[in-house]
Structure formats: C-alpha cells, structure tokens
C-alpha positions as CSV (number, residue, x, y, z in Angstrom):
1,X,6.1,18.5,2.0
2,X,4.5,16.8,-1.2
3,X,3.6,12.7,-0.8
4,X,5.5,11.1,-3.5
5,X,3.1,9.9,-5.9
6,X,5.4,6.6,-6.6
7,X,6.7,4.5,-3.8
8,X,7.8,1.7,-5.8
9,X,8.6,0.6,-9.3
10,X,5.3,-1.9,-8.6
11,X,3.7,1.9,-8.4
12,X,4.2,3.3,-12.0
13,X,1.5,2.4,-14.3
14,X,2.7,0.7,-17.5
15,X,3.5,2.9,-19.4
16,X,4.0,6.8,-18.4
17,X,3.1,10.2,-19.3
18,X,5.1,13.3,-19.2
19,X,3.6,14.0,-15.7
20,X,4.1,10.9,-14.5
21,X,7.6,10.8,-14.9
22,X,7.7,14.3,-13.6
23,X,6.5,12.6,-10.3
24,X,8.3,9.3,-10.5
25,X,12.2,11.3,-11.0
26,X,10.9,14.1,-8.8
27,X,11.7,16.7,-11.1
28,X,10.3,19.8,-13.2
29,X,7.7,19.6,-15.8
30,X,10.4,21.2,-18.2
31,X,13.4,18.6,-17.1
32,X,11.1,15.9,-17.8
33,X,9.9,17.5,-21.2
34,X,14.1,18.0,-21.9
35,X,14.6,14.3,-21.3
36,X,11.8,13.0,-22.7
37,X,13.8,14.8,-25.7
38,X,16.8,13.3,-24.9
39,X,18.5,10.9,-27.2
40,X,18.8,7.3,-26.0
41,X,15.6,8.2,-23.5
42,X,12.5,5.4,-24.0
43,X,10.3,7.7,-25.2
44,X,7.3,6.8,-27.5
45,X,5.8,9.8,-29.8
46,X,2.6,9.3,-30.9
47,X,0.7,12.2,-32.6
48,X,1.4,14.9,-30.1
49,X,1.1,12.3,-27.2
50,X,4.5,11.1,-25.5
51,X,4.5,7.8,-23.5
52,X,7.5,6.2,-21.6
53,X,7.4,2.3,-20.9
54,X,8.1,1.5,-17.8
55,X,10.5,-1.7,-18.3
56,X,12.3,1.2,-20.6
57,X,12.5,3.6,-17.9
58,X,13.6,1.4,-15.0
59,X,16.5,-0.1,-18.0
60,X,17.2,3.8,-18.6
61,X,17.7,4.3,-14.7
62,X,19.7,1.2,-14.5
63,X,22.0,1.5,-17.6
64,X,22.7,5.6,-16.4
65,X,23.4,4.8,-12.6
66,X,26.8,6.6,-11.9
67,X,26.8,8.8,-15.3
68,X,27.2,12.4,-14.9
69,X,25.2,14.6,-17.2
C-alpha cells in the first residue's frame, strides 16, 4: 500500500497543485481536476496553471463536513 504523501495539515505546502490535492484527499487525478472545477472550490487559475491555498482548502473541508455530494 501507497505512503500518504500528507500526514498532517502542517504537511501541505502553501498553496497546492492539482497533484497535490490528488494526494492530500486521496483521490483520482480526474476527481481532483472535477473539483478543482467545482463551484464554491478555492481554486486559483492562472494561465493554464491551477493552485489551491491551503487555508482555502482546510476552510473548504471544514465548511463541507457532513454534506453529501
């Protein structure tokens, strides 16, 4: 079994890439592309570059604890 990259919030750099969220939530490469697409998700377009801050991802986690998608 795969080592989880992240242990801890303390882990995640400040701000994410696409990857790195893939790692962080534990998910696919193309769930984390869909929610990075998501509306209300923290993500930052720039060019063709897409960054997540990390005090908006842990708020994201926090404010969507319990919600069923």
């Amino acid at each position: 079994m795969k080592e989880a990259k992240f242990k801890n919030y303390d882990d995640l750099p400040l701000m994410l890439s696409v990857p790195d969220l893939k790692d962080a939530l534990g998910i696919s490469r193309a769930g984390a592309y869909e929610l990075v697409r998501s509306e209300g998700f923290p993500a930052l377009h720039i060019g063709n570059r897409i960054l997540i801050p990390k005090e908006g991802l842990i708020a994201w986690i926090r404010s969507n604890i319990g919600k069923v998608n």
